[in-house]
Steps between C-alpha positions, in 0.01 A plus 500: 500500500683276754654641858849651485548274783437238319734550253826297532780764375728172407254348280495506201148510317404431107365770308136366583526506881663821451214559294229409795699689738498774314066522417615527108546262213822328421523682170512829703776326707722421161393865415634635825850251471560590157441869523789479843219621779515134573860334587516110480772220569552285197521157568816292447505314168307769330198329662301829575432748725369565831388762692643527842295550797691792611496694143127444528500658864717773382286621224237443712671841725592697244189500357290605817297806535631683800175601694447840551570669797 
């Protein structure tokens, strides 16, 4: 997996990068986008989709294991 602070939030990344950033396959990413854990911008045109930077950072927190105290 890449740094969060590496992450631009404005950027928006293909379903591959998304994929690297992520440590899975892009057929999980489709998975995760088609099944709505994953939000995406479609691109104008009907040219695809794209995974922002900040919808990967937010998943990213919601999906953390709070440590224990």
């Amino acid at each position: 997996m890449t740094s969060q602070a590496s992450i631009d939030p404005d950027r928006l990344y293909t379903y591959a990068e998304t994929a690297e950033l992520f440590g899975v396959t892009e057929r999980q990413i489709r998975r995760w986008v088609s099944d709505g854990k994953l939000d995406y911008t479609p691109l104008p045109g009907g040219r695809g989709r794209r995974i922002s930077g900040q919808q990967y950072l937010d998943t990213i927190r919601k999906s953390a294991v709070p440590a224990e105290v």
